[in-house]
C-alpha positions in Angstrom: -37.5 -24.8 -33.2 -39.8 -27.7 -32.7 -41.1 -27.6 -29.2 -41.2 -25.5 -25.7 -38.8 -26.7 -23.1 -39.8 -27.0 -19.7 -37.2 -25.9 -17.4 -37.8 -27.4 -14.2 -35.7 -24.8 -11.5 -37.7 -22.4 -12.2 -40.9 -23.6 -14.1 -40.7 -21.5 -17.3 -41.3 -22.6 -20.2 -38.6 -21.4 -23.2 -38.2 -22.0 -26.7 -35.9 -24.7 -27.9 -33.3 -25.7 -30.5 -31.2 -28.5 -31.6 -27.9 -27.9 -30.2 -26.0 -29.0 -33.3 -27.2 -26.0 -35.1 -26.0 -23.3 -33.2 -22.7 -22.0 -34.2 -19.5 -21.4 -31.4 -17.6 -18.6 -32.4 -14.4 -19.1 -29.7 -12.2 -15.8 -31.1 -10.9 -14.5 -27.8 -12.5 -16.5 -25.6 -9.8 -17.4 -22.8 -11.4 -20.9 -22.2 -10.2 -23.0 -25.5 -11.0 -26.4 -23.1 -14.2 -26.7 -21.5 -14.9 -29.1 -18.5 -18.2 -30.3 -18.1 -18.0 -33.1 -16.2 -20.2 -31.4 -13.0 -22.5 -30.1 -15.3 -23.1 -33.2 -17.0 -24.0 -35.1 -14.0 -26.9 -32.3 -12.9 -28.7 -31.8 -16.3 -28.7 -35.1 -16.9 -30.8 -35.3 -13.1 -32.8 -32.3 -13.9 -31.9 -31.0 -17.1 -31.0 -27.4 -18.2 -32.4 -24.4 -15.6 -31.0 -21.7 -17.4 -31.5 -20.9 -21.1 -28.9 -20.3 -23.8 -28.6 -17.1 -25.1 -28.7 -17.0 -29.0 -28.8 -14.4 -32.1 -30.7 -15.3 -35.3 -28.3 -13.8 -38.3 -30.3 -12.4 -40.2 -27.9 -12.9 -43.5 -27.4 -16.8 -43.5 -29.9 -17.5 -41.1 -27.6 -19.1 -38.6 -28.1 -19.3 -34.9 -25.4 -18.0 -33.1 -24.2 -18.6 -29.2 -24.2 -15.5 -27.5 -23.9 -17.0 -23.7 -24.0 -20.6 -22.3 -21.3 -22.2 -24.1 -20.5 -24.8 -21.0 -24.1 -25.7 -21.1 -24.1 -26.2 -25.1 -21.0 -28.5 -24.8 -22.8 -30.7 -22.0 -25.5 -31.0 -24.1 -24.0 -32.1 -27.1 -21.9 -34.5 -25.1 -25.0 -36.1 -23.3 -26.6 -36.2 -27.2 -30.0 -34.2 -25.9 -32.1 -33.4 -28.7 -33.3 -29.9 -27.6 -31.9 -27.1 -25.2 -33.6 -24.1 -24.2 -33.0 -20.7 -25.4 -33.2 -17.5 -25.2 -32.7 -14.6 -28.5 -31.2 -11.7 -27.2 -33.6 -9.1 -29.1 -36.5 -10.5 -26.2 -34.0 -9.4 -22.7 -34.5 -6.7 -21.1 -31.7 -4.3 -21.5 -30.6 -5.0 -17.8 -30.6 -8.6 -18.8 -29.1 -7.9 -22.1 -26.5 -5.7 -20.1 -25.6 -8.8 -17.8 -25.2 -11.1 -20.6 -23.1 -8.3 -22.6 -20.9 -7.8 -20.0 -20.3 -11.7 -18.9 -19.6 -12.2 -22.2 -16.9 -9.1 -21.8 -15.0 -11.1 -19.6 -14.6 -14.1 -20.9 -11.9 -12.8 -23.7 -8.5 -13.9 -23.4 -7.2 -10.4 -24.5 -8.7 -8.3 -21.9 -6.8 -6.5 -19.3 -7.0 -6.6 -15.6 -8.4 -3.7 -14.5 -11.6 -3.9 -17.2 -11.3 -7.1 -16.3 -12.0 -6.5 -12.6 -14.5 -3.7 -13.3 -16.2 -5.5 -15.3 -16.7 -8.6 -12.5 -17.8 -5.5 -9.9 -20.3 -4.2 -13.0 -22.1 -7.7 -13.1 -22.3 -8.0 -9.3 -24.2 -4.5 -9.5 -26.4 -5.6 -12.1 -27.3 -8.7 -10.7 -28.4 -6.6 -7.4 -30.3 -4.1 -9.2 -32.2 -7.1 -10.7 -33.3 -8.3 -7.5 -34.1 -5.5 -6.3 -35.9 -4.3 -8.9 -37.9 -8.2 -9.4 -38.7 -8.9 -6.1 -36.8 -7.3 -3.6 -34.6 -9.9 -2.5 -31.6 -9.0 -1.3 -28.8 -10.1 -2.9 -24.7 -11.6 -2.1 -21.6 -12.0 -3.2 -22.1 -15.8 -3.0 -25.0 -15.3 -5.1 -22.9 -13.6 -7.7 -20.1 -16.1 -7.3 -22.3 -19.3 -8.5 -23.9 -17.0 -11.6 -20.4 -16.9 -12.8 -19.0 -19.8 -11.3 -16.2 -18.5 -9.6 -15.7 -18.3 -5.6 -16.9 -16.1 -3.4 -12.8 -15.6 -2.2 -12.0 -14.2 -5.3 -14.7 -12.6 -6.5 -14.4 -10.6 -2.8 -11.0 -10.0 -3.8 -12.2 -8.7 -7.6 -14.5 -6.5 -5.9 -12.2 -4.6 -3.2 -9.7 -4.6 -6.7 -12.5 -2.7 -8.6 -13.7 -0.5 -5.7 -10.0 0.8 -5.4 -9.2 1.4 -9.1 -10.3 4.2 -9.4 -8.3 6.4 -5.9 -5.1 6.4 -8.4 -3.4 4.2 -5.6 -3.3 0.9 -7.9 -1.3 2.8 -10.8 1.5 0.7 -10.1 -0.2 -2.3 -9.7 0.6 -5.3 -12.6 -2.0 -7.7 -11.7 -5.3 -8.5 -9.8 -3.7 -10.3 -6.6 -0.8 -7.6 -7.6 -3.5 -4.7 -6.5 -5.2 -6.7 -3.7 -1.7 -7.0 -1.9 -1.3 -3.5 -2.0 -5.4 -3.0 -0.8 -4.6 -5.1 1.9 -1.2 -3.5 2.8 -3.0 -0.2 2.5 -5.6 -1.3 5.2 -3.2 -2.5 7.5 -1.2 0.5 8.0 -4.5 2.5 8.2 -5.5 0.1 10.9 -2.4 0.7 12.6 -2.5 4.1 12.5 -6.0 4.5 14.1 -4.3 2.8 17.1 -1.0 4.6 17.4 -3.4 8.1 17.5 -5.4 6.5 20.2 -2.3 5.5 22.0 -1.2 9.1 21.2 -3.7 10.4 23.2 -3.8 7.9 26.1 -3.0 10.5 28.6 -6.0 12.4 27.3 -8.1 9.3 27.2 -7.3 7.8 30.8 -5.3 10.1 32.9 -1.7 10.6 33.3 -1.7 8.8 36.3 -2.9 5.4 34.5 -0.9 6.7 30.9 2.5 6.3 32.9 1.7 2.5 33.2 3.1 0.2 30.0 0.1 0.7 27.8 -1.2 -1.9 25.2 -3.9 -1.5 22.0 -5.3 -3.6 23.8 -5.6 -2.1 27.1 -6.4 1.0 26.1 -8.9 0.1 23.9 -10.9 -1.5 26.9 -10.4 1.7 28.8 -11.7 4.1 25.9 -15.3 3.5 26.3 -15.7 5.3 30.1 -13.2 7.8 29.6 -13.9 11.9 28.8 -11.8 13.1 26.3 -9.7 16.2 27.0 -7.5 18.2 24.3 -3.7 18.4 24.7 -1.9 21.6 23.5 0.6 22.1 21.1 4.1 22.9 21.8 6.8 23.9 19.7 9.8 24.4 22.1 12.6 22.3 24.3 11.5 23.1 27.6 11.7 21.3 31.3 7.6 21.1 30.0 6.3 17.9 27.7 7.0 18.1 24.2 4.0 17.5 21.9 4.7 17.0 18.5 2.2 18.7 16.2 0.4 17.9 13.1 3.5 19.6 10.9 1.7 19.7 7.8 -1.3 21.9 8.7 -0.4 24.9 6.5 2.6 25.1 3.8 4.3 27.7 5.7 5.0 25.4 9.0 8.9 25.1 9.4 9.0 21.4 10.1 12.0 21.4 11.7 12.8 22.5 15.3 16.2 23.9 16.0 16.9 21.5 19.0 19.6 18.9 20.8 18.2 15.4 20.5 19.7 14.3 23.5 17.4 16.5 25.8 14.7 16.8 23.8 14.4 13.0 23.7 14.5 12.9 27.5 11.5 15.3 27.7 9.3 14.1 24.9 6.3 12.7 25.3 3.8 13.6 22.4 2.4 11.2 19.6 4.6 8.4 18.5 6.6 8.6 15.3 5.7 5.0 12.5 8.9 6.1 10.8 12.3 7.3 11.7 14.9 8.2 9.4 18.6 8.2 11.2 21.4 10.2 10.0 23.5 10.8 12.7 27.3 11.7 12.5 29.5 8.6 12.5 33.4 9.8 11.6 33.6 8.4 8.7 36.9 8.5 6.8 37.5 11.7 4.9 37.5 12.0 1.2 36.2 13.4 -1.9 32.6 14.1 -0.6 33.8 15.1 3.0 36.8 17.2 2.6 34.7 20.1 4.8 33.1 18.3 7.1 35.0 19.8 10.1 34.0 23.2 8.8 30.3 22.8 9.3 29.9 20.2 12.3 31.6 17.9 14.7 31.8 14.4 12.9 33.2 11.9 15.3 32.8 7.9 16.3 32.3 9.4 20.0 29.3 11.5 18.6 27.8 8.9 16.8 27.6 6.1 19.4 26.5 8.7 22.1 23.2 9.6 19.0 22.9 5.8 18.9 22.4 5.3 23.4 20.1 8.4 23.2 18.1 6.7 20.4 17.6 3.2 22.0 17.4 4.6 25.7 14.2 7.0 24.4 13.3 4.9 21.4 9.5 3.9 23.7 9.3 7.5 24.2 9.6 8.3 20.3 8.3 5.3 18.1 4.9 3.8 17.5 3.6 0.4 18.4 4.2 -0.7 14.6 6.9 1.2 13.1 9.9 1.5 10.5 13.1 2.6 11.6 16.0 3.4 8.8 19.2 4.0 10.0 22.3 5.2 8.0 25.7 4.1 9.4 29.6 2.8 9.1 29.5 -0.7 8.2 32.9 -0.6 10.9 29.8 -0.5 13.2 27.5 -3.0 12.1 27.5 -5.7 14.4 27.5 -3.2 17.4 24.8 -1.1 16.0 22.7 -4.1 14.9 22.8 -5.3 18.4 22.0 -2.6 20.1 18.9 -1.6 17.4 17.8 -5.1 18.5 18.2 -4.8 22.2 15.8 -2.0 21.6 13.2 -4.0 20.2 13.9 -3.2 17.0 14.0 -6.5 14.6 16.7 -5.7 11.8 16.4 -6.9 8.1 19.4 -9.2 7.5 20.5 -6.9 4.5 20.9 -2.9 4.2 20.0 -0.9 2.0 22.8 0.1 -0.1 23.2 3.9 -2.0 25.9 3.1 -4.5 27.4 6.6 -5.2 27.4 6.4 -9.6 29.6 9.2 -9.7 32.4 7.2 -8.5 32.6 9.5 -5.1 33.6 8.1 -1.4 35.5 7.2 1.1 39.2 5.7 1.5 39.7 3.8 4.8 43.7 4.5 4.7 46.0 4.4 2.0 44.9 4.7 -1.4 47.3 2.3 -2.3 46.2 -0.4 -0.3 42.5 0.5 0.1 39.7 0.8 -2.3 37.6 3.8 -2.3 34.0 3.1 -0.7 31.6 4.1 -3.2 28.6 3.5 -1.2 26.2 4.0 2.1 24.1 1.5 4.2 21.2 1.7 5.9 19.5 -1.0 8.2 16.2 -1.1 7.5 14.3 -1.8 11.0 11.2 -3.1 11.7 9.2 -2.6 15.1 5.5 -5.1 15.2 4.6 -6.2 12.1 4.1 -2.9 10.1 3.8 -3.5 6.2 5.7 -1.8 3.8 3.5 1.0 1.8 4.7 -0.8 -1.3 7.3 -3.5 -2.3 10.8 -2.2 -3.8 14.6 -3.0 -4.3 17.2 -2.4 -1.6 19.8 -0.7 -3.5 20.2 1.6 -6.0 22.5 4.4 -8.1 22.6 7.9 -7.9 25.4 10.6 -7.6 26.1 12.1 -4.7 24.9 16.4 -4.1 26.5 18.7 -6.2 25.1 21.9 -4.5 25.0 20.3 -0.6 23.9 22.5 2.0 25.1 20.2 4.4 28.1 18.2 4.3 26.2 14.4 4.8 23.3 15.3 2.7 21.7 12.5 0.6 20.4 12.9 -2.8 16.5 13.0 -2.7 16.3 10.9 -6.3 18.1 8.1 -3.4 16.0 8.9 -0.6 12.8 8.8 -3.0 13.2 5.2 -4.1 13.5 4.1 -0.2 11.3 5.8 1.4 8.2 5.1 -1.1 8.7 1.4 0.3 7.6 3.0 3.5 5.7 6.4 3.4 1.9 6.7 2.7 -0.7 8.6 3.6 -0.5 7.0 7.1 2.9 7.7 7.9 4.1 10.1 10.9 7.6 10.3 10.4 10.6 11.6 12.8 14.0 12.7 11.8 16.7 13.4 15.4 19.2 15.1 13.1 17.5 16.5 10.2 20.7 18.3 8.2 19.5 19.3 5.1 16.0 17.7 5.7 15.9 15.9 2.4 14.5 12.9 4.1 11.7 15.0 5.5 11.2 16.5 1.8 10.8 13.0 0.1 8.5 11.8 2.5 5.9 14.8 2.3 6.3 14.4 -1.4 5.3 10.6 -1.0 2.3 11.8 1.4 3.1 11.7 4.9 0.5 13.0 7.1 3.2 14.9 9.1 7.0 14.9 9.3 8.8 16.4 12.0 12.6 17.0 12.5 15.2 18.5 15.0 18.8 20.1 13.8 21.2 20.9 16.3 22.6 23.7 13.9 20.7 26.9 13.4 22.0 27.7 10.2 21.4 24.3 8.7 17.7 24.5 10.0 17.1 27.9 8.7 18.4 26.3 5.2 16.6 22.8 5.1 13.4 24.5 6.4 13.5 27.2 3.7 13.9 24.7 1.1 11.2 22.8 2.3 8.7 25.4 2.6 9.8 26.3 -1.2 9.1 22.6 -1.6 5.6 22.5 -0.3 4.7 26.0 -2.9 6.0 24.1 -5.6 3.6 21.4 -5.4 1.0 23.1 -4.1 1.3 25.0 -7.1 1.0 22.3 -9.1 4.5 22.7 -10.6 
């Protein structure tokens, strides 16, 4: 140390060193090239601002680089004589804390999520420094040109961070990974805020002005002037308005209503369903897996394009303004069905989802002998606005078909599970016409819908499906 350095940003005065004694230990660090071009051209205008920080070994008496490596190489490459420093034993230990943890991230071997936390930890202790100094406020763009990175993505590293810790980025495999998911997240949250307002426009500006084609946006300029009134719950089909309730407001609430979808579409007109799950009747050919069918319900091509008119004449009465729709049905139907979905409004994905039945179970369309046996299901996956999914995931997969069915069409939940996680979250209202053995309804609580409601024309088959979901809901709310 031969001399003070003057450092002419902030006017300090700081010890000094020749740069070519201080030793660069680079295990880990996940810059092995440095670029110092920029950096070069300011200290050589106005020299170094901020100090290095050092360590003095105290066993070979070497001087060590704790931080500034960037600045080090500039200033060997310009040949200065002397660069400031700093020795860690005179910080602070909120400065010691920030150099510590800055220092944390620069390793090549450190994961993700530390790696985000760790970003979100400097930012905080760069703000409690301000605060604590002067009072100055501080930013995110302040923050962003300590560490030279950008304000986009240290935004992004920040909402990552913030989020960690809800559980809801447990499946995520990388920062932009998790901020996809953040931003998915928020989207369906925001859409959800404005399917309950449009829920309640009656409420909010009169039936008279409700039974007029209603916008987010027109309602939302209304919402300001209007009182608010409380609509009642009803649970019945009746010549009345249907309201669908919250469904999940106590484990003991059957969720599905014994009821005829074709008149009880007619005379709904409660809150609007973001997801529909359709398995309506569609005579499919008999075989292994529907030798009984007759014995339990009528199962004809009649049925199922009669289900299909009620569901696109209704469908404004039913779904939300941004909404999933998946439908089960015959690919023998596939061009008609897919045209009339998108009549509807609906804006069908180009390919199903396919349930490929691993137990080798099916259909045969004819003769064995000069048919194969269909060993698997489709169902178009609809879209209505621009709803994202909760989270990405394949569109097909294996499982065997129910062993211990207590309806003849029922799917397997394992199936159902890997589907609807794509689009059930904690946002999700979801409606199913003809419930069966209400597996769909099951999965989707599981996943965390906020309510699930279904109608099943069969009494017997209600009673069942609503048993097993009630036993459903004590299970987990048991913790089991």
């Amino acid at each position: 140390m031969t001399e003070l350095y003057q450092a002419l940003g902030s006017g300090r005065q700081y010890p000094s060193l020749d740069p070519k004694t201080i030793r660069v230990v680079r295990e880990n660090r996940q810059r092995k090239v440095i670029d110092t071009k920029d950096l070069k051209e300011s200290i050589a205008q106005i020299g170094i601002i901020n100090p290095l920080i050092v360590r003095q070994c105290s066993i070979d008496d070497d001087v060590l680089l704790i931080a500034g490596e960037r600045r080090l190489q500039a200033a060997l490459e310009l040949g200065l004589d002397l660069v400031p420093v700093r020795f860690w034993e005179t910080l602070d230990p909120l400065e010691a804390e920030i150099v510590e943890t800055e220092e944390n991230v620069k390793r090549s071997d450190l994961p993700w999520r530390d790696y985000a936390l760790a970003i979100a930890r400097i930012h905080k202790l760069y703000a409690e420094r301000a605060a604590t100094s002067d009072g100055t406020p501080w930013s995110i763009a302040k923050t962003a040109l300590r560490i030279s990175t950008s304000e986009q993505w240290l935004g992004k590293l920040l909402h990552v961070a913030e989020a960690l810790s809800s559980g809801k980025l447990d499946s995520a495999t990388s920062i932009d990974n998790a901020y996809n998911m953040i931003a998915r997240a928020s989207e369906r949250r925001a859409e959800a805020i404005v399917s309950d307002i449009i829920a309640n426009v009656g409420a909010i500006i009169g039936p008279k002005e409700a039974s007029k084609e209603t916008t987010a946006e027109s309602l939302l300029s209304t919402t300001e002037t209007k009182p608010e009134r409380t609509v009642s719950d009803s649970r019945t089909v009746s010549d009345s308005p249907i309201i669908a309730p919250p469904i999940i407001s106590t484990v003991h609430i059957a969720p599905i209503i014994c009821a005829d979808f074709h008149e009880w579409a007619k005379a709904y007109n409660g809150r609007r369903f973001n997801l529909i799950h359709c398995d309506f009747p569609y005579g499919n050919y008999k075989g292994d897996d529907h030798k009984a069918d007759e014995d339990f319900y009528d199962n004809t091509e009649d049925i199922y394009w009669a289900l299909l008119q009620t569901f696109t004449e209704n469908l404004d009465r039913i779904i939300s303004h941004s909404a999933h729709v998946m439908f089960w049905m015959n690919m023998n139907f596939y061009e008609k069905t897919k045209a009339s979905l998108t009549k509807s409004g609906l804006h069908v994905h180009d390919h199903p989802l396919i349930w490929h039945k691993s137990d080798g179970k099916g259909v045969v369309p004819g003769n064995a002998v000069t048919h194969p046996r269909r060993t698997y299901d489709t169902a178009l996956l609809c879209v209505k606005g621009q709803r994202p999914f909760a989270r990405p995931g394949a569109n097909s997969y294996a499982a065997p078909t129910v062993s211990n069915k207590i309806h003849p069409s029922q799917k397997p939940e394992p199936m159902l599970r890997v589907f609807l996680s794509m689009l059930v979250d904690e946002t999700t209202a979801m409606f199913d016409p003809t419930a069966g053995s209400g597996a769909a309804l099951r999965v989707a609580e599981e996943l965390g819908a906020s309510s699930v409601l279904g109608l099943e024309l069969d009494p017997i088959h209600a009673k069942a499906a609503n048993d097993l979901t009630i036993r459903a809901r004590l299970l987990r709310a048991s913790g089991r």
